[in-house]
MMTF fields as JSON, N, C-alpha, C and O atoms, coordinates in Angstrom:
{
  "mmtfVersion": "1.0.0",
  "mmtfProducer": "UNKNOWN",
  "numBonds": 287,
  "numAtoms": 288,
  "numGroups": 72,
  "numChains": 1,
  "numModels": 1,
  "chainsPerModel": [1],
  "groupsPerChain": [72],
  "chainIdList": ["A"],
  "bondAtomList": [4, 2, 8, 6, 12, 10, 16, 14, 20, 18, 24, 22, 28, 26, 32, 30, 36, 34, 40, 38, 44, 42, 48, 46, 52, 50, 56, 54, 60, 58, 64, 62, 68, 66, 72, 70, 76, 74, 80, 78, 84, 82, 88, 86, 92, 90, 96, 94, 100, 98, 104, 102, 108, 106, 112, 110, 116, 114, 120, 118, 124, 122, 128, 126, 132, 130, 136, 134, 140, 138, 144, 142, 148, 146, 152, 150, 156, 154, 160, 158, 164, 162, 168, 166, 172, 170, 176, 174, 180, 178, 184, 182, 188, 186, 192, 190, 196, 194, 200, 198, 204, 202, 208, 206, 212, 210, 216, 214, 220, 218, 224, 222, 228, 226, 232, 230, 236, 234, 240, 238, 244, 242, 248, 246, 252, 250, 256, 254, 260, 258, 264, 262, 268, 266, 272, 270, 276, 274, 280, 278, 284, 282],
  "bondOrderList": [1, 1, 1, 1, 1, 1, 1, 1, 1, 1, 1, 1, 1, 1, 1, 1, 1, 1, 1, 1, 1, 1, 1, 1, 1, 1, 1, 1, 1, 1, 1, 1, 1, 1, 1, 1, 1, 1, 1, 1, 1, 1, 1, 1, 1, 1, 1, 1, 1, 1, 1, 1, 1, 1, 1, 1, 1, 1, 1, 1, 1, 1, 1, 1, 1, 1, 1, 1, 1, 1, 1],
  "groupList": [{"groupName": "UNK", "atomNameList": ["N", "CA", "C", "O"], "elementList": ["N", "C", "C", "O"], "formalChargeList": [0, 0, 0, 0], "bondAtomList": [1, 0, 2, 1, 3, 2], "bondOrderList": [1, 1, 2], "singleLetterCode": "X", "chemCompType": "L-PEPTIDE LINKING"}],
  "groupTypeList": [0, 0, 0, 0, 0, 0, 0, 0, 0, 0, 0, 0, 0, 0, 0, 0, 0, 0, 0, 0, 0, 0, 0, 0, 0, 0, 0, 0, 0, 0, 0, 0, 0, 0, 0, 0, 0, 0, 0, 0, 0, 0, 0, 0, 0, 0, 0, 0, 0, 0, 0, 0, 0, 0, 0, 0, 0, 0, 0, 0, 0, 0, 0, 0, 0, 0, 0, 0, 0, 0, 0, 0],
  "groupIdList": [1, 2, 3, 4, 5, 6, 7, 8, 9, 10, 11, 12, 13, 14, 15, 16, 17, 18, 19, 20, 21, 22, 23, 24, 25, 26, 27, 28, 29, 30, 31, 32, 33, 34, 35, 36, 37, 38, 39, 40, 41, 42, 43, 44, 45, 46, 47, 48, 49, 50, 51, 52, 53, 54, 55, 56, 57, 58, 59, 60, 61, 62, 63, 64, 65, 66, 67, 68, 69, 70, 71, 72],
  "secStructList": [7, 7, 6, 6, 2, 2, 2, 2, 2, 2, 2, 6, 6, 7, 6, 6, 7, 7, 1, 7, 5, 7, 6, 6, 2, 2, 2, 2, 2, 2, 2, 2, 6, 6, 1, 7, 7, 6, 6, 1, 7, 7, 7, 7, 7, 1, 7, 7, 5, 7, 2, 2, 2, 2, 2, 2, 2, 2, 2, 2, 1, 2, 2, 2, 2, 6, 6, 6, 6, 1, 7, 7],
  "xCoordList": [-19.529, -19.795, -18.483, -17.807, -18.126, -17.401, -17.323, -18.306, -16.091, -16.891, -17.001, -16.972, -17.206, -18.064, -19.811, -20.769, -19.968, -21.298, -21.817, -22.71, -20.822, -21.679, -22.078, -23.144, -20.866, -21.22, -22.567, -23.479, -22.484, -23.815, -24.59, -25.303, -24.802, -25.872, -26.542, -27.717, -25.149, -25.936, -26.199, -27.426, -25.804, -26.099, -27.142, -27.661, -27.817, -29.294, -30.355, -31.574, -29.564, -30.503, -30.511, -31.317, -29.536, -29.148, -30.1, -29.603, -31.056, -31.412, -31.39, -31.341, -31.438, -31.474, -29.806, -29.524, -28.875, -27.933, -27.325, -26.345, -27.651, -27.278, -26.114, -25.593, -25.351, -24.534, -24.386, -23.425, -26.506, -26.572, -27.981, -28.604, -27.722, -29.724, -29.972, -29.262, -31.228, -31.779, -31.394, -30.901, -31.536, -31.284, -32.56, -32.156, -33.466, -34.584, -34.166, -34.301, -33.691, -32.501, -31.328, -30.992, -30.652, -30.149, -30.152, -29.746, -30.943, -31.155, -31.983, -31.861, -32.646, -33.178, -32.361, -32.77, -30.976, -29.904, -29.017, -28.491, -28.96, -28.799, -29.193, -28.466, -30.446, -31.55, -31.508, -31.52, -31.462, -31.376, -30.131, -30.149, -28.78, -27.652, -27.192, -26.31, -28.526, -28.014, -27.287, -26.999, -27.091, -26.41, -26.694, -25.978, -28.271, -29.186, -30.33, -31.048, -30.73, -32.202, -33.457, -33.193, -34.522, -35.515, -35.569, -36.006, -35.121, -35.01, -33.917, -33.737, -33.053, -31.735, -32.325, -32.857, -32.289, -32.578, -31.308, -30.354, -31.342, -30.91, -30.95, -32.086, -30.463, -30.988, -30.525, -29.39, -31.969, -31.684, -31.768, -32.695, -30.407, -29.677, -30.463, -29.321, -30.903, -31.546, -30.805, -31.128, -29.492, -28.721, -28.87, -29.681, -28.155, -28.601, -26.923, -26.031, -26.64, -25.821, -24.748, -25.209, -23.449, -22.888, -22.484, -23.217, -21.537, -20.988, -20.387, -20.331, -19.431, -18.474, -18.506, -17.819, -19.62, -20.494, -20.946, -20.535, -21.699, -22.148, -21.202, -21.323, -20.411, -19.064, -18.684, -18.748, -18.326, -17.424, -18.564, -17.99, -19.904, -20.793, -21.146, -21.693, -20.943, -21.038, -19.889, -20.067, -18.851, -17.435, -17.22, -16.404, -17.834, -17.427, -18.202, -17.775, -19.46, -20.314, -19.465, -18.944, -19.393, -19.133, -19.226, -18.361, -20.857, -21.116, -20.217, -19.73, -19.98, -19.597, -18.04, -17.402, -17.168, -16.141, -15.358, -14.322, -15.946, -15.192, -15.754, -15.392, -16.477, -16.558, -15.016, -14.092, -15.227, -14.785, -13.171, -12.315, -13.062, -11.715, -10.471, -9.245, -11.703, -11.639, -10.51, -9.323, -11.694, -11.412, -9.872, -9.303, -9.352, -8.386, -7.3, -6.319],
  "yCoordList": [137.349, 138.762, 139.517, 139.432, 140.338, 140.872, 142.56, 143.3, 142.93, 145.121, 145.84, 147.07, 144.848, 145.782, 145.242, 145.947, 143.932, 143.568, 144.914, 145.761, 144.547, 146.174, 147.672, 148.286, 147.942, 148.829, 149.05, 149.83, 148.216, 148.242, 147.931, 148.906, 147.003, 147.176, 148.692, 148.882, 149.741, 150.4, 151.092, 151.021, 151.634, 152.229, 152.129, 153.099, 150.641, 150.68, 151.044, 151.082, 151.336, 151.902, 153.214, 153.655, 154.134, 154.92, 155.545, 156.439, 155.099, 155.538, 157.323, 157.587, 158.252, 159.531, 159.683, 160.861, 158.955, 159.63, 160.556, 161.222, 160.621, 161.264, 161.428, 162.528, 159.81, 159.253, 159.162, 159.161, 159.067, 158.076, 157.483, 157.636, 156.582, 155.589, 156.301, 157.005, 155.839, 155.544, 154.781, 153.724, 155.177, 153.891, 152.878, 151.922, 152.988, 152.087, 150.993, 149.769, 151.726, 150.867, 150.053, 148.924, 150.868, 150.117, 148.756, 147.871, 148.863, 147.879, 146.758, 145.607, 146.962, 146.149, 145.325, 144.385, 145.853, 145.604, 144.422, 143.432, 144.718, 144.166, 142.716, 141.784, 142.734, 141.706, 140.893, 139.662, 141.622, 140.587, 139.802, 138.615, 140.596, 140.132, 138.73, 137.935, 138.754, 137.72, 138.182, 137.653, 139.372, 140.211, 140.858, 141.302, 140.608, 141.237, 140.422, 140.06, 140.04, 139.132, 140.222, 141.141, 140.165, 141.056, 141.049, 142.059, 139.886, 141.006, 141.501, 141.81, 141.647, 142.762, 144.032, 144.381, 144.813, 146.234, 147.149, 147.202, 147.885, 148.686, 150.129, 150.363, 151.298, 152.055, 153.138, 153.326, 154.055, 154.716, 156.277, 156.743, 156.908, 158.089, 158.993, 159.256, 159.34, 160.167, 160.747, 161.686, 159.909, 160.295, 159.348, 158.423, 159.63, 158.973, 158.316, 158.918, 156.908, 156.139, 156.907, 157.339, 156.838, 156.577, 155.486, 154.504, 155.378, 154.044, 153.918, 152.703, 154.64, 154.298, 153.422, 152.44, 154.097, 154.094, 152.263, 151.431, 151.906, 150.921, 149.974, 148.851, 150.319, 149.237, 148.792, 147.67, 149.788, 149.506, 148.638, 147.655, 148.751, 147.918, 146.795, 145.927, 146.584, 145.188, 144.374, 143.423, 144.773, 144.603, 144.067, 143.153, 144.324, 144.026, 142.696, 141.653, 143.007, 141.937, 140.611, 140.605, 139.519, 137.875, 137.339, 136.863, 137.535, 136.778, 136.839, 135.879, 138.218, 139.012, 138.896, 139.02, 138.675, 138.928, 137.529, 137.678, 136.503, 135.538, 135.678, 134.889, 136.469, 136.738, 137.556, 137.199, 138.817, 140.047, 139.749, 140.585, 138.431, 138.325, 137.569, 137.482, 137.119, 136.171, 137.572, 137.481, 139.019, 139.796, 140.449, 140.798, 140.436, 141.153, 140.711, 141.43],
  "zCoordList": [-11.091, -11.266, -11.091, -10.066, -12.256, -11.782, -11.77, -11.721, -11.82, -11.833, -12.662, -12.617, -13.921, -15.297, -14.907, -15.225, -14.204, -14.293, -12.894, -12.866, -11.988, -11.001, -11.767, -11.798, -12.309, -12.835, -13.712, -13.439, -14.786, -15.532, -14.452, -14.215, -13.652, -12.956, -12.006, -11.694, -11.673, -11.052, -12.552, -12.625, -13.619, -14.383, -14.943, -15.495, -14.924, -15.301, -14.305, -14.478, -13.092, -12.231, -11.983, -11.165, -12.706, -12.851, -14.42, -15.106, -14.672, -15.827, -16.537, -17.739, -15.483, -15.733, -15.425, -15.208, -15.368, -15.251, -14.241, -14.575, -13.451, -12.247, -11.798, -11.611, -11.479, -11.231, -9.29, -8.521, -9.037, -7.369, -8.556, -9.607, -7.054, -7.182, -5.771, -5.054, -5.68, -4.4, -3.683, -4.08, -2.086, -1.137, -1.831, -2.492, -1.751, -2.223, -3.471, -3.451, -4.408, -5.785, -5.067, -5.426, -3.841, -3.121, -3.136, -3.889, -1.695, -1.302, -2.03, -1.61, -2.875, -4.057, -4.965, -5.646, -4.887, -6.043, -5.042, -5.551, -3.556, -2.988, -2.711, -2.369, -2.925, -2.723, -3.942, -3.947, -4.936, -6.058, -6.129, -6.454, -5.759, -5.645, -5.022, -5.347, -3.584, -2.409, -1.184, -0.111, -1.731, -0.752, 0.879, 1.777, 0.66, 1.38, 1.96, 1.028, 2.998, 3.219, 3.53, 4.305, 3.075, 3.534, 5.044, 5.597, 5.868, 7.305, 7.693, 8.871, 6.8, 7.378, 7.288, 6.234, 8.339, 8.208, 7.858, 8.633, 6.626, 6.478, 6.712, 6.3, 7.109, 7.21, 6.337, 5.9, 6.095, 4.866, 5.627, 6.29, 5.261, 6.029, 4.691, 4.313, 4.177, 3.208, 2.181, 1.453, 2.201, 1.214, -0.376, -0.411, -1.428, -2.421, -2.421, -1.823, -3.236, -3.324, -4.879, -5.935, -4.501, -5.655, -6.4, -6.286, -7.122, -8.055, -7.429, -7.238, -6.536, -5.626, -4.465, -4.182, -3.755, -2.939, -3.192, -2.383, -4.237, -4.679, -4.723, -4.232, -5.202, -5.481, -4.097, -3.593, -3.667, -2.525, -1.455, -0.987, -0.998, -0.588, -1.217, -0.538, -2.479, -2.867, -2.257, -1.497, -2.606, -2.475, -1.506, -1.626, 0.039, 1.192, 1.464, 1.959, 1.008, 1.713, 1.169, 0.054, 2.066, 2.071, 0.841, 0.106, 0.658, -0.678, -1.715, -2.312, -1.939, -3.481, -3.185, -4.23, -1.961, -2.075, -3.011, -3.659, -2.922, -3.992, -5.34, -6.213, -5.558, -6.92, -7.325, -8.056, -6.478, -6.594, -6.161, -5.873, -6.208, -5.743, -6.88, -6.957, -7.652, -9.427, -10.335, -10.65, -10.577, -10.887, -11.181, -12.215, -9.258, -9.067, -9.175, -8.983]
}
């Protein structure tokens, strides 16, 4: 994976264009990723996510960093 596949990914979650998801898209995107186990609690501050935002949290987690490391 690298950071055209994040991108499109938040962008399809992004369907209205906004440019946030939901924490709920979040953490879902997360989950599909591997990124995330359903008992990690996340907590959702009531704010909405950017691309930035998104990136940079994929980015960090373990999993994604040897992807994300192919890339650079």
């Amino acid at each position: 994976m690298d950071n055209s596949n994040v991108v499109s990914m938040f962008e399809m979650m992004d369907s209205s264009n906004r440019g946030t998801i939901s924490f709920v898209q979040y953490k879902e995107a997360l989950k599909t990723l591997g990124l995330c186990t359903e008992d990690e609690d996340l907590e959702d501050d009531g704010h909405r996510i950017t691309l930035d935002q998104f990136k940079d949290e994929v980015c960090i987690h373990p999993a994604s960093q040897q992807a994300f490391a192919r890339t650079f």
